[in-house]
C-alpha positions as CSV (number, residue, x, y, z in Angstrom):
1,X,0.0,0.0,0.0
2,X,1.2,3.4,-1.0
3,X,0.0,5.9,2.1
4,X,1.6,8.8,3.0
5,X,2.7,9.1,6.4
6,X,3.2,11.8,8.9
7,X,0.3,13.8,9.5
8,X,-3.4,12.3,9.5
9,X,-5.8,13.6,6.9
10,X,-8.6,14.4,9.1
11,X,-6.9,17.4,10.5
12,X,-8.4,19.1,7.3
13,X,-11.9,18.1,8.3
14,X,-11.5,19.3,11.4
15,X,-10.9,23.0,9.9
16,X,-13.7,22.4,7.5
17,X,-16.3,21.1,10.1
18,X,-18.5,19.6,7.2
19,X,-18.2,16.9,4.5
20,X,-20.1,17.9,1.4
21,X,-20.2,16.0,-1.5
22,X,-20.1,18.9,-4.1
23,X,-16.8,19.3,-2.5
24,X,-14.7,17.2,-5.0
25,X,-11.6,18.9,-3.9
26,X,-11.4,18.0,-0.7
27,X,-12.8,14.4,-0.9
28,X,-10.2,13.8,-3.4
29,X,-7.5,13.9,-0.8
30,X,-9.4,11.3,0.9
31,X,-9.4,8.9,-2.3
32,X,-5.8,7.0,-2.8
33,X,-3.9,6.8,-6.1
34,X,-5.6,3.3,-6.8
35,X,-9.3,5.2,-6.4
36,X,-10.0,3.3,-3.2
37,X,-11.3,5.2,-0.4
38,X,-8.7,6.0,2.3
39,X,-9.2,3.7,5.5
40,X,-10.3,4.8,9.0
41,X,-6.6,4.5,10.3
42,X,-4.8,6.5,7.6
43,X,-7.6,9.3,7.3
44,X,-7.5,9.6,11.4
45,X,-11.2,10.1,11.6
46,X,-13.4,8.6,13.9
47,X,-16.2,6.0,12.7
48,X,-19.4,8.9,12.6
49,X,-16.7,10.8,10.3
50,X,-15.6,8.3,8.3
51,X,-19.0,6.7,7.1
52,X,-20.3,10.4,6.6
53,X,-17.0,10.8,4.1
54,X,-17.4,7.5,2.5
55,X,-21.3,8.3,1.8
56,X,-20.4,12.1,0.2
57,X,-17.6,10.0,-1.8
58,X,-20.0,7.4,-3.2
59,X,-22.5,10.5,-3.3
60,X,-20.3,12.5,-5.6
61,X,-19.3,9.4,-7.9
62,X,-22.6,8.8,-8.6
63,X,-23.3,12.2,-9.7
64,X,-20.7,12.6,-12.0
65,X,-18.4,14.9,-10.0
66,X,-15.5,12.5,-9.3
67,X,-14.1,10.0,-11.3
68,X,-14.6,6.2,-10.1
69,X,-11.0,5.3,-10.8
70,X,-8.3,7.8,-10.9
């Protein structure tokens, strides 16, 4: 698995306080370089965060603002 490591991604949600899912941006940073969605222990989120993120990811795939596989 290729993660970064260092510093957790969920600091950024923390500034942002919500997850959108017209927010491609941001949820991209979430998404790996495979398209997989980050898991709980790299993104640093808790469990209400994380199936909140995965929902807006899976949200925004469907409607066409993000790309299924990178």
């Amino acid at each position: 698995m290729a993660y970064p490591k260092g510093k957790k991604r969920g600091e950024l949600l923390r500034k942002v306080g919500m997850i959108d899912y017209k927010d491609a941006h941001l949820l991209e940073m979430f998404i790996d370089m495979y398209g997989r969605i980050v898991p709980r222990r790299y993104s640093g989120l808790s469990v209400k965060r994380q199936k909140e993120l995965a929902g807006a990811i899976k949200r925004s795939r469907i409607m066409g603002l993000m790309r299924f596989v990178k």
